[in-house]
C-alpha positions as CSV (number, residue, x, y, z in Angstrom):
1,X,-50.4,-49.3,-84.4
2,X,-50.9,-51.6,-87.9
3,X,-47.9,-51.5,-90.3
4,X,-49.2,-48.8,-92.7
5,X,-49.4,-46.3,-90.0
6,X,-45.6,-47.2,-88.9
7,X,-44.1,-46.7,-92.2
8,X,-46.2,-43.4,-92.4
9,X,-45.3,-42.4,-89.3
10,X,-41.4,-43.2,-89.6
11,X,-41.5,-41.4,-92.9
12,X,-42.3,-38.3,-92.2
13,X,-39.9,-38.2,-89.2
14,X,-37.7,-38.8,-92.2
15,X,-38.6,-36.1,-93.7
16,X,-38.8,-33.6,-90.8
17,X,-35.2,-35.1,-90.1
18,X,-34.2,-34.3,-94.1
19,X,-35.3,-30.8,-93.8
20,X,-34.1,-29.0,-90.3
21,X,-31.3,-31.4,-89.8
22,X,-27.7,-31.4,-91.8
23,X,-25.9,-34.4,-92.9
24,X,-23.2,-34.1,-90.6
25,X,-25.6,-34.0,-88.0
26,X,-27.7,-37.5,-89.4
27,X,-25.1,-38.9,-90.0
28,X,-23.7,-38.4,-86.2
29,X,-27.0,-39.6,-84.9
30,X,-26.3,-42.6,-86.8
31,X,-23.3,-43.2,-85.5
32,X,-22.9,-41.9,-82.0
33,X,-25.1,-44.0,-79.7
34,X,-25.5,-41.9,-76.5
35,X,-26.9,-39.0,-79.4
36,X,-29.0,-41.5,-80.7
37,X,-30.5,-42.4,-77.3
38,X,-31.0,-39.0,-76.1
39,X,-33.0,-38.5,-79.4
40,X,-34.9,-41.5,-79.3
41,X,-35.9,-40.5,-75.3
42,X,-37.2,-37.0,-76.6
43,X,-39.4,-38.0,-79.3
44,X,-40.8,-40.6,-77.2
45,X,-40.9,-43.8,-80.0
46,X,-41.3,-47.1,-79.1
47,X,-38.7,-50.4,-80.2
48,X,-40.5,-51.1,-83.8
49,X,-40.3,-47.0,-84.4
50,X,-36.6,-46.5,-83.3
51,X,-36.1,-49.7,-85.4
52,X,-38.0,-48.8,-88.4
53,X,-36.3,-44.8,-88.4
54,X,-32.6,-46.2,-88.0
55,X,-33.2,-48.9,-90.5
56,X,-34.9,-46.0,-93.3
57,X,-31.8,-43.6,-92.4
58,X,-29.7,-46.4,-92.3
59,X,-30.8,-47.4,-96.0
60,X,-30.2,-43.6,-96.8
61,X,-26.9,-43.2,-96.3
62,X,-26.2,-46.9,-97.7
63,X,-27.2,-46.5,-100.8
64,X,-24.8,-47.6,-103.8
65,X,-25.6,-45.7,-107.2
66,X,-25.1,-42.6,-105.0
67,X,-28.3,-41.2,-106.8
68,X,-30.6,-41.2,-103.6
69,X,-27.2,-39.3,-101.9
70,X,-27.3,-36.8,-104.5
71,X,-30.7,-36.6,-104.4
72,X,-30.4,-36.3,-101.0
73,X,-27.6,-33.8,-100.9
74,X,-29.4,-31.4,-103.2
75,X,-33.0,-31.9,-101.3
76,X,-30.6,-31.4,-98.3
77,X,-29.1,-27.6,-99.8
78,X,-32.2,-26.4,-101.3
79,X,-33.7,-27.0,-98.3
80,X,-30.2,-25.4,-96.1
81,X,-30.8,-22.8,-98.4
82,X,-34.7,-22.1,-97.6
83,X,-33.8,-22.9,-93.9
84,X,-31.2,-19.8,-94.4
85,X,-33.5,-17.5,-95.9
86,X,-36.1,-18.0,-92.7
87,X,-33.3,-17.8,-90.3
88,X,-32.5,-14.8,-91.8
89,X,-35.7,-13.1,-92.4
90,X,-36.3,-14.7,-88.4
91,X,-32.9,-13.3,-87.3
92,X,-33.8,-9.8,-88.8
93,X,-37.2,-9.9,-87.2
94,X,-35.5,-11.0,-83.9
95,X,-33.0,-8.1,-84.6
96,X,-36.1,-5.8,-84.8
97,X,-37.5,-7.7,-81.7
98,X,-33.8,-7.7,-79.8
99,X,-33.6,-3.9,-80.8
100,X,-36.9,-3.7,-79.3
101,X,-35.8,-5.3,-76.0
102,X,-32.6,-3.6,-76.3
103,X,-34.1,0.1,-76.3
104,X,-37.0,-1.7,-73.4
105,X,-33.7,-2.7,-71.8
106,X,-32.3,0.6,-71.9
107,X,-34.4,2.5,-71.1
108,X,-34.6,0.1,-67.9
109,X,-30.8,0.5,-67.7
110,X,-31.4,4.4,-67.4
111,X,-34.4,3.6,-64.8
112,X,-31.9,1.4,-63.0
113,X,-28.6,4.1,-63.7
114,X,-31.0,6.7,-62.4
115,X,-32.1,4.7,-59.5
116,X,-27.8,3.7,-58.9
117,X,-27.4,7.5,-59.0
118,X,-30.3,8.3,-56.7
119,X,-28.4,5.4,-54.7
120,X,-25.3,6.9,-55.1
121,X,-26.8,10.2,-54.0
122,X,-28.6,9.0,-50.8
123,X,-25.2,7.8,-50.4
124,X,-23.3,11.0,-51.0
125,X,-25.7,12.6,-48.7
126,X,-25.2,9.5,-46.0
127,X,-21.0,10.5,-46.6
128,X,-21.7,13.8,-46.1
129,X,-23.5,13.4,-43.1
130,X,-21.0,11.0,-41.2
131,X,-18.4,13.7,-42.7
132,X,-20.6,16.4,-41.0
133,X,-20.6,14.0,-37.9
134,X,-17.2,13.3,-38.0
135,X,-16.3,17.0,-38.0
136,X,-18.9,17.1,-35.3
137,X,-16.6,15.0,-33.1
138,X,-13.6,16.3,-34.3
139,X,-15.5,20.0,-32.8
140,X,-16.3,18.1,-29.8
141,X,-13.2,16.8,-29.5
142,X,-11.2,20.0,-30.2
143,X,-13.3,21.7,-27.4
144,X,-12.5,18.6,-24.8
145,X,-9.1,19.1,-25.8
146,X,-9.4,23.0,-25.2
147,X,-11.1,22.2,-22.0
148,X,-8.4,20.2,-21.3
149,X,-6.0,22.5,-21.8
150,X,-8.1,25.3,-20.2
151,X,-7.8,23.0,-17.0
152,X,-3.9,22.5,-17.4
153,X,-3.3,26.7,-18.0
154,X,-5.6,27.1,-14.5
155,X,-3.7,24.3,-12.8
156,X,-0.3,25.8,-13.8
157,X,-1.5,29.2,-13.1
158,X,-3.1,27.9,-9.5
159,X,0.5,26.4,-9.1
160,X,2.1,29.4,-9.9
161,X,0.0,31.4,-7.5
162,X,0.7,28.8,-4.4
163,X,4.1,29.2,-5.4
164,X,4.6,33.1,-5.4
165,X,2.8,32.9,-2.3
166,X,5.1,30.5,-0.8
167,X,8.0,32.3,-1.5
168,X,6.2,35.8,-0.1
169,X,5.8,34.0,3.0
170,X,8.7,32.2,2.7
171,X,11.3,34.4,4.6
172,X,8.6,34.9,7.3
173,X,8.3,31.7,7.7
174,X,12.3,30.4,7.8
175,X,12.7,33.2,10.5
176,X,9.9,31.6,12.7
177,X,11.1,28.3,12.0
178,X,15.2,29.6,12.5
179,X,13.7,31.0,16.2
180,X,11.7,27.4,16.5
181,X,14.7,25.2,16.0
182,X,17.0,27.6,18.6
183,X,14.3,27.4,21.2
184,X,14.2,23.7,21.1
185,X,18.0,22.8,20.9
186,X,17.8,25.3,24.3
187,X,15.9,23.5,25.9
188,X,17.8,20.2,25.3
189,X,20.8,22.1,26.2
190,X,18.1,22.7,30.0
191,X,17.7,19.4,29.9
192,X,20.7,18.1,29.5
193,X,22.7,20.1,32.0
194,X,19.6,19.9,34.9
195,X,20.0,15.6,33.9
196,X,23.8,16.4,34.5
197,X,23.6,18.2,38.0
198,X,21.1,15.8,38.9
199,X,23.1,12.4,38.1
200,X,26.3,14.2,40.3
201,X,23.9,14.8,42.6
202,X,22.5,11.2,43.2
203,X,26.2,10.2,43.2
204,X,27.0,12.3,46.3
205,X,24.0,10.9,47.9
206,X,24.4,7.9,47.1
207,X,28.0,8.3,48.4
208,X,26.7,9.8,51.6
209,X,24.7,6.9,52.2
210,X,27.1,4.3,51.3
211,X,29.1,6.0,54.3
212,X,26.2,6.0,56.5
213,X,25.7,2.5,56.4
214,X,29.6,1.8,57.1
215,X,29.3,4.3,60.1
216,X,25.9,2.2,60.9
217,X,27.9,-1.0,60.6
218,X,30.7,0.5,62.8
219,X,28.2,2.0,65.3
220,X,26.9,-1.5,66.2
221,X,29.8,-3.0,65.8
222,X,31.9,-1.1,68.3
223,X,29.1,-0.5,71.1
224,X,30.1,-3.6,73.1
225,X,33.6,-2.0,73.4
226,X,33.0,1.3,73.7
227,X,29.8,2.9,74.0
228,X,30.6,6.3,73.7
229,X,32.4,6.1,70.0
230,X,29.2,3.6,69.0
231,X,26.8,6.3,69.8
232,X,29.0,8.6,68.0
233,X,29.2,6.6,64.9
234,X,25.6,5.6,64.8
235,X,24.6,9.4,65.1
236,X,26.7,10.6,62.2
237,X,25.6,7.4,60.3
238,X,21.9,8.2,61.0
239,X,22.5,11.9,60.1
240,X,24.1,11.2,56.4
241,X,21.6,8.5,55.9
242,X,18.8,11.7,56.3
243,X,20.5,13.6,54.0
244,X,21.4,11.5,51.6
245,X,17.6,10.3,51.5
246,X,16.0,14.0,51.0
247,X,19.1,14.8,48.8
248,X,18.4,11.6,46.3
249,X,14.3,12.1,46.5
250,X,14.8,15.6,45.6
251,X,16.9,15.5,42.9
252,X,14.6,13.0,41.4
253,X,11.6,15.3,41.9
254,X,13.4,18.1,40.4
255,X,14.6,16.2,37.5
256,X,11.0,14.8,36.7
257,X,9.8,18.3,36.7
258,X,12.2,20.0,34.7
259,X,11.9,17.1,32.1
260,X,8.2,17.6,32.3
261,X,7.8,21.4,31.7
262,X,10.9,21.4,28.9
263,X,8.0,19.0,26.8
264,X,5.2,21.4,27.7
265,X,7.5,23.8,26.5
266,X,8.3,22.6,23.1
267,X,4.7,20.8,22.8
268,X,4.0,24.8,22.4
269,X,6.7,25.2,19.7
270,X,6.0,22.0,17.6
271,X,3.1,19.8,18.0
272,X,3.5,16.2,19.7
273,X,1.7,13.4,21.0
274,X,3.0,13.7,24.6
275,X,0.0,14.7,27.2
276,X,2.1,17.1,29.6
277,X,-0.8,17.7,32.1
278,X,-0.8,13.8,32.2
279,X,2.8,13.7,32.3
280,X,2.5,17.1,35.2
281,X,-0.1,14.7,37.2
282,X,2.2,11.6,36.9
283,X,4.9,13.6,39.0
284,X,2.7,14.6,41.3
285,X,0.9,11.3,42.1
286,X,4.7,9.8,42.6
287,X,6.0,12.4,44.4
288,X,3.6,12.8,47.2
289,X,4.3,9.1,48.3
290,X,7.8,9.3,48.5
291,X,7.9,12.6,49.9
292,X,5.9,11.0,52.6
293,X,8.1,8.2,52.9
294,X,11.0,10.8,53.3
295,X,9.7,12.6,56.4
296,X,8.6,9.2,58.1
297,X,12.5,8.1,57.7
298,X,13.4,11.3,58.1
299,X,11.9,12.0,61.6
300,X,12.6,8.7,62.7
301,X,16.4,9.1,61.6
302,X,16.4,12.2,63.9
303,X,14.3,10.7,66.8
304,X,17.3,8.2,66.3
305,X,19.8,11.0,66.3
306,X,18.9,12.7,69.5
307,X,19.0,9.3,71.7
308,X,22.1,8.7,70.6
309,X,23.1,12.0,71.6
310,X,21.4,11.7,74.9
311,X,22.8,8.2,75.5
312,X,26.2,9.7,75.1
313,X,26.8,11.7,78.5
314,X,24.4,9.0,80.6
315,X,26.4,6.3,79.7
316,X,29.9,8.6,80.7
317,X,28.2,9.5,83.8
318,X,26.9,6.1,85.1
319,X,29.1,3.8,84.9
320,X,27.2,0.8,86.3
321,X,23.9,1.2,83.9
322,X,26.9,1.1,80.9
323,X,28.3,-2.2,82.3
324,X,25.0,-3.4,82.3
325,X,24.4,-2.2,78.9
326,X,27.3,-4.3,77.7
327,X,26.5,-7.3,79.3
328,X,22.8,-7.4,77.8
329,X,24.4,-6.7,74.2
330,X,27.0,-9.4,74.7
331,X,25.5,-12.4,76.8
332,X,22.0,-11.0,77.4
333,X,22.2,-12.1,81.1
334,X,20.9,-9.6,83.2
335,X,18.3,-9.1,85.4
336,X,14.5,-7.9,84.1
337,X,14.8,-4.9,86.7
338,X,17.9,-4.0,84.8
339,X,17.3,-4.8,81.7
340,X,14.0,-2.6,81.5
341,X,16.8,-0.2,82.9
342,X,18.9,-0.7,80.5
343,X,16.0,0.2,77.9
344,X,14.5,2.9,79.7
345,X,18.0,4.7,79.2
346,X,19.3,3.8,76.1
347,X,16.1,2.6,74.0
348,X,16.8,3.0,70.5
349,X,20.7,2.7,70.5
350,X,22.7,-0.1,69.8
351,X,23.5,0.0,73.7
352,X,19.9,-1.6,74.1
353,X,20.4,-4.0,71.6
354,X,21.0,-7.6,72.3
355,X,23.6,-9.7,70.1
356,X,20.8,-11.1,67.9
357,X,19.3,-7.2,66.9
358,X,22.5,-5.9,66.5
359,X,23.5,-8.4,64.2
360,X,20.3,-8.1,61.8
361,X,20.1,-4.4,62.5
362,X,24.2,-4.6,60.4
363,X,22.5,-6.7,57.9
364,X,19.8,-4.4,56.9
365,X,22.5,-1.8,56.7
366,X,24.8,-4.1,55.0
367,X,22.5,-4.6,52.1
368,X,20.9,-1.1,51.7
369,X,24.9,0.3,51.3
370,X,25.3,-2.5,48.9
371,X,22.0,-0.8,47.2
372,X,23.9,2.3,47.5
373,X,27.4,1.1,46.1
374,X,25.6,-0.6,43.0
375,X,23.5,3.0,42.4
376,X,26.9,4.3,42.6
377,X,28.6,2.9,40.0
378,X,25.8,3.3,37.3
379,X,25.4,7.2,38.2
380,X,29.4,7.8,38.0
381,X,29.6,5.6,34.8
382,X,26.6,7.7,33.2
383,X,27.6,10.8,34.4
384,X,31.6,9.4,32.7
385,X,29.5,8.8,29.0
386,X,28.4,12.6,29.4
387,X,25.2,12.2,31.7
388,X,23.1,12.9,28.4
389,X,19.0,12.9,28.9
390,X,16.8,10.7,26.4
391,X,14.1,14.1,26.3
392,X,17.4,16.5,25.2
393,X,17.5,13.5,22.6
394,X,14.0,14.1,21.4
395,X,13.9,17.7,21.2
396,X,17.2,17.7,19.4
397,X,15.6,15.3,17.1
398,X,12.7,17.3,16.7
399,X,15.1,20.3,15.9
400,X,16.7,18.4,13.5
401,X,13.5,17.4,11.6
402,X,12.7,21.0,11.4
403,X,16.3,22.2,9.9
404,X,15.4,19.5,7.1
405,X,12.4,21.0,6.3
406,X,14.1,24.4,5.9
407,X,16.4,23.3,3.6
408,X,14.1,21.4,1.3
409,X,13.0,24.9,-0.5
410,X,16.5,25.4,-0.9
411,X,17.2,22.5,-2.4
412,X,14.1,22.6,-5.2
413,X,15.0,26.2,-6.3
């Protein structure tokens, strides 16, 4: 660009500057360089323009006769003034256009207000239909809670019911039970007192055969010295010994049963977890042994017996047999012919014993009476305690249990 075109160019930027801009506002372009720069980047002028304009405005505002000022200042008021006039024939045209937009923006308001009140009622109707819901549960819930309710009145009433029944029944029942509980405590009572006779019993046996071993003892003692009080002695002996034996195995039979059929008894009156027919078979089973066991003694106890019996007169009528008799028990020398005599006449006695039997035959008995004194002392110190039975125990407990029960309706009303 040539230098006519420059000055041209930078004077009617000037100009344009003269007429829209104040002086206040020149004169701070002048001076504040960041305002400057900014305007400089907008209008887009090159080093020789930028130079040119701030030298021109530059000149301007430096000029000494003040005329140019003046001139500058009136150019710069009439032109204020014009620039007033448009801005206010612009602003009322704006104001025309604003009120325009302002009556286009209202009447978009009141689209938008009646769109927030269509909102608000799609809300209202959204509220009143969780409110509608909500009382919906709240019905729901009233009727669970009525159900509820319902369900408590029937229990109680269902309560009730079992109750008045319970105390219909209820003297019915406490006279069964009343007859229940006496039955049971008689029958420990049975119990007890068969368990008592039973334990004197085993004591007198017991006794009786403590004293037939003695006499047993005595018997084979004595028959080297005199035969006729041996045979004596070892006869009674032999004769308590048999009844002692079915005296002690039959009180222990009868016992077992009577302990047996008191349980069937009150497994009829109150239910328990005892088997009596096992209980009934058990008895048996043990009782046909030793009731087997008993006659084999027994008959051999009274074989026993009658030799000793029939030994007696023999050995008082022949004297010389009962000399012989005494020497085979004391040295054992004596001829076979005799000594088969000797057995022939007195076989199963202690006169046909030699020393050797007679002394183990005192043995046996020995330890069977210390068998009998031990049983002894147990029976007489049980039957000393009050001979009580374990099964008068249990059925008293049993009886017991029930009068609890009996008094627990008591004790709730």
């Amino acid at each position: 660009m040539d230098t006519p075109d420059r000055e041209c160019f930078v004077e009617s930027v000037v100009n344009y500057l003269l007429d829209t801009w104040s002086t206040e506002d020149l004169r701070l372009l002048l001076t504040e360089e960041e305002t400057w720069k900014h305007f400089v980047a907008e209008v887009d002028l090159s080093r020789e323009e930028e130079a040119a304009l701030q030298e021109s405005l530059a000149e301007i505002f430096a000029d000494p006769d003040g005329e140019d000022e003046d001139e500058l200042q009136n150019d710069l008021q009439d032109k204020n003034e014009r620039k007033e006039e448009d801005s206010l024939s612009e602003d009322l045209g704006e104001s025309v256009a604003d009120t325009d937009v302002e009556d286009e923006d209202g009447d978009a308001e009141d689209e938008d207000s009646d769109t927030e009140d269509e909102d608000r009622d799609i809300e209202d109707e959204n509220s009143n239909r969780e409110d509608e819901d909500s009382d919906t549960e709240d019905e729901d819930s009233d009727t669970e809670g009525e159900d509820s309710n319902t369900e408590d009145e029937e229990e109680i009433q269902n309560d009730l019911w079992h109750k008045e029944r319970f105390l219909d029944a209820y003297p019915q029942v406490k006279l069964e039970l009343e007859e229940i509980i006496r039955k049971l405590h008689a029958l420990a009572d049975k119990v007890d007192k068969v368990h008592r006779d039973c334990t004197i019993s085993r004591v007198v046996a017991s006794s009786t055969s403590a004293v037939s071993g003695v006499l047993i003892i005595l018997g084979l003692s004595l028959a080297p010295v005199t035969a006729g009080v041996s045979l004596a002695l070892s006869a009674t002996g032999l004769g308590l010994g048999a009844a002692a034996a079915v005296t002690s195995v039959s009180t222990s039979i009868v016992e077992k049963v009577s302990v047996v059929s008191a349980e069937d008894e009150a497994s009829k009156l109150v239910p328990t977890n005892k088997d009596t027919m096992k209980g009934m078979k058990e008895v048996l089973d043990q009782s046909g042994p030793r009731l087997l066991s008993l006659s084999t003694d027994t008959i051999q106890r009274l074989q026993g017996i009658q030799k000793c019996i029939n030994a007696i007169p023999l050995a008082k009528a022949n004297t010389r047999l009962a000399n012989n008799a005494k020497r085979l028990m004391t040295t054992g020398k004596i001829s076979a012919r005799n000594t088969k005599q000797v057995q022939k006449a007195f076989g199963g006695t202690a006169l046909a014993m030699t020393k050797g039997a007679r002394i183990m035959g005192a043995a046996t008995a020995g330890f069977f009476l210390l068998q009998d004194v031990i049983s002894l002392v147990e029976d007489s110190k049980h039957l000393h305690e009050g001979a009580k039975s374990q099964t008068a125990a249990e059925l008293r407990k049993q009886a017991q249990d029930l009068e609890q029960k009996l008094q627990e309706p008591q004790r709730g009303s």
